[in-house]
N, C-alpha and C positions, 0 to 999 in steps of 0.2 A: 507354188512352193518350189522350191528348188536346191537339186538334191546337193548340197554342200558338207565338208565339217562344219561351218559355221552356224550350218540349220540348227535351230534350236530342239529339235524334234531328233535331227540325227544324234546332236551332241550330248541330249539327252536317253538315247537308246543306250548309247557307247559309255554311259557314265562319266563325263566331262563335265567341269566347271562350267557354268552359267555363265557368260562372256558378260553378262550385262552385271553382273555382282560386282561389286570392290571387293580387289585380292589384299588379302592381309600382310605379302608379303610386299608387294608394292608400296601400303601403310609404312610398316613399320621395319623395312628391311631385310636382305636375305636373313635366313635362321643363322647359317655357317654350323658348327659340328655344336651339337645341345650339348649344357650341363644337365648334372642331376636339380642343382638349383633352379634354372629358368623352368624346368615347367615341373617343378614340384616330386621329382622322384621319390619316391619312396624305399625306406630300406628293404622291407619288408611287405608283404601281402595276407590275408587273409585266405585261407585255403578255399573257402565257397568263392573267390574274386576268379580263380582259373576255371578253364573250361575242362572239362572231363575228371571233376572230381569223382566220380561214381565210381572210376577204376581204380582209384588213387589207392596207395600203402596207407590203412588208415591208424599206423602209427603215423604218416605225415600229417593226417587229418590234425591231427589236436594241436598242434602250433603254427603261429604263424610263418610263413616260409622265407626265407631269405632272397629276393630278387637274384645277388649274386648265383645265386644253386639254382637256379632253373637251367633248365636244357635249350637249344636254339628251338626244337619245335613250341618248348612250352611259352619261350620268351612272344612267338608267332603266333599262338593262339589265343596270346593274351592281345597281345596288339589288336590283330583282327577282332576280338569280342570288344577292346575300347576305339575300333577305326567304324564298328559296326553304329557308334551312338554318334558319330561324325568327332571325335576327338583329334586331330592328325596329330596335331602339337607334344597329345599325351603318347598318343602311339610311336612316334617315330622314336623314342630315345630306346624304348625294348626290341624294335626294329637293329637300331646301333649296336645294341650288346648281343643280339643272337649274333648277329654277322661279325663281331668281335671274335668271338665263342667258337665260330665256324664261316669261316670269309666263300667258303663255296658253297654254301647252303642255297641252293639255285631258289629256291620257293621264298625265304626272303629278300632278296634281290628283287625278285619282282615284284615282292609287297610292296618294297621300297620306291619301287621304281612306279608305282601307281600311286601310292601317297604323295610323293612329290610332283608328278606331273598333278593331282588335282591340285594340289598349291601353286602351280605353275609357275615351278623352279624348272624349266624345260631341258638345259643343257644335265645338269644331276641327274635328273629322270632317265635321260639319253646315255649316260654313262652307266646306270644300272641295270637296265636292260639289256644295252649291249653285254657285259660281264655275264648275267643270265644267259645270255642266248649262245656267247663263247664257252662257256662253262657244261651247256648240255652238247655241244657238237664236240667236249674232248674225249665225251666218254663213248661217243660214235652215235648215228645217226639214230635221234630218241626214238624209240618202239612203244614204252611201256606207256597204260594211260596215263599217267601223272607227269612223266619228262615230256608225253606231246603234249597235254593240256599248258604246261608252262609253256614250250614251245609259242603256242599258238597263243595265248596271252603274252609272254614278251613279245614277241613280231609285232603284234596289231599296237600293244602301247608303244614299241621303238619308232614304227613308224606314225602315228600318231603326236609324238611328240615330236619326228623331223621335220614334219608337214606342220605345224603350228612353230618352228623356227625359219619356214620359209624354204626347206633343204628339201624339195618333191624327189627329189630324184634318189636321196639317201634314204627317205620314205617309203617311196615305192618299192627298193630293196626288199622294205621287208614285210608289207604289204605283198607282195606278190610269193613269198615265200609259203605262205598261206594259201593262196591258190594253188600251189604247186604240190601243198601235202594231199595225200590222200585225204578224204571224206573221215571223219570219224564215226567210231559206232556207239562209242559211250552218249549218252547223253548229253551232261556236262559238259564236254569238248565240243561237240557237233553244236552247238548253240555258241562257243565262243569263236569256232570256224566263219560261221555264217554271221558272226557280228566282223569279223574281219573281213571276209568278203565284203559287207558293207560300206567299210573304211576302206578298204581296196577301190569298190563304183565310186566311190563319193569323190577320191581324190583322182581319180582319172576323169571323173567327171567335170572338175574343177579345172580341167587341164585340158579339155576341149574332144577329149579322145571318149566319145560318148557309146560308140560301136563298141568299146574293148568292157565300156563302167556297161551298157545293159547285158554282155554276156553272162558278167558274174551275180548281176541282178535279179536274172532269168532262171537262175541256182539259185539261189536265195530266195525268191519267189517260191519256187517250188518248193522249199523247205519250210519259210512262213509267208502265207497271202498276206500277211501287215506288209509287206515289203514289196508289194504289186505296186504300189502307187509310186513309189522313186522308180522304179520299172517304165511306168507307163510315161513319166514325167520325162526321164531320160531318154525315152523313144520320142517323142512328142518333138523335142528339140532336135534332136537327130536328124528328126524329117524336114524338120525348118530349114534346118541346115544344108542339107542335100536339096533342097527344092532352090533353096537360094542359089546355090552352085551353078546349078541348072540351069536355071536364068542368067544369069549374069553369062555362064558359055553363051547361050543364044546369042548375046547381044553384040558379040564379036564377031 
């Protein structure tokens, strides 16, 4: 095995497209900015079609609701409930209209910005994330659990998506920003930490710097033993490496 982004097992931890699939955007062309026609918008919804009907005004209840009048979070948890059934095509247009609605709404930005790297529209991707990640550094250095958790989600998918354009270095940026925050205590975050640590080893692993990918391994490890084995893989080569050295000084 060998610990890469490209590893099928990594790319599949980190929620990444299947390299070996046919991308549809390849098919059939970028999207560029969706009509309500191409993918069938609706004017209107059904009130059981949102999530959190249970708290709902239930004068709202008994009519259909207006797309137009939803709020950017409810436009978001509509998305995510049709991004949950693998839709992207349906979700990204309620995606467009929250961030219409509200152009800093940090939390859709990053929706956005992981809908479209799984489409692998790489440079869009790259551009929403970034805006997310400028977006939470204007209100000053995020504290609260929800501005770190997006935090550490844009990082890992900005870099994620610069390292699949070939840009390691603009990658690394923000891979390593990740390493640099404190440890989370919520749960939720502290699993998407140590999913960026991962994307962190993998891509300095890929880059020959294997001493720097097991240190953050060695953390990760300790957080989940699934993650010993890129661990032991990344050492295993390390030593190869250093024994080679070794020899070849001798021989001079």
């Amino acid at each position: 095995m060998q610990l890469t982004i490209r590893h099928p097992t990594v790319r599949a931890k980190l929620g990444l497209p299947d390299k070996q699939a046919p991308n549809a955007d390849e098919q059939q062309g970028s999207l560029g900015p969706p009509t309500k026609q191409q993918h069938n918008f609706p004017e209107s919804i059904s009130p059981q079609e949102l999530p959190g009907i249970e708290s709902m005004d239930p004068q709202r209840k008994q009519h259909k609701i207006s797309i137009e009048s939803l709020s950017p979070p409810e436009l978001i948890a509509l998305s995510v409930k049709i991004l949950s059934k693998g839709d992207k095509d349906r979700a990204i247009p309620f995606i467009r209209m929250a961030l219409d609605k509200d152009p800093n709404y940090v939390r859709a930005l990053v929706i956005m910005g992981q809908t479209l790297l799984q489409k692998e529209q790489l440079v869009e991707a790259t551009d929403y994330f970034e805006r997310a990640i400028t977006k939470l550094f204007l209100i000053g250095h995020p504290t609260k659990v929800e501005e770190l958790d997006l935090l550490i989600s844009a990082s890992q998918w900005a870099g994620a998506a610069y390292v699949r354009q070939g840009k390691i270095a603009e990658g690394l940026v923000h891979l390593e920003r990740i390493a640099n925050l404190k440890e989370p205590d919520e749960p939720r975050s502290k699993a998407h930490y140590f999913d960026g640590l991962l994307l962190l080893a993998s891509t300095l692993h890929c880059e020959g710097r294997n001493a720097e990918a097991a240190k953050h391994l060695r953390r990760a490890a300790a957080y989940n033993p699934a993650y010993k084995e890129y661990l032991e893989e990344c050492e295993r080569e390390d030593g190869f490496v250093n024994d080679l050295e070794s020899s070849r000084r001798r021989d001079y």
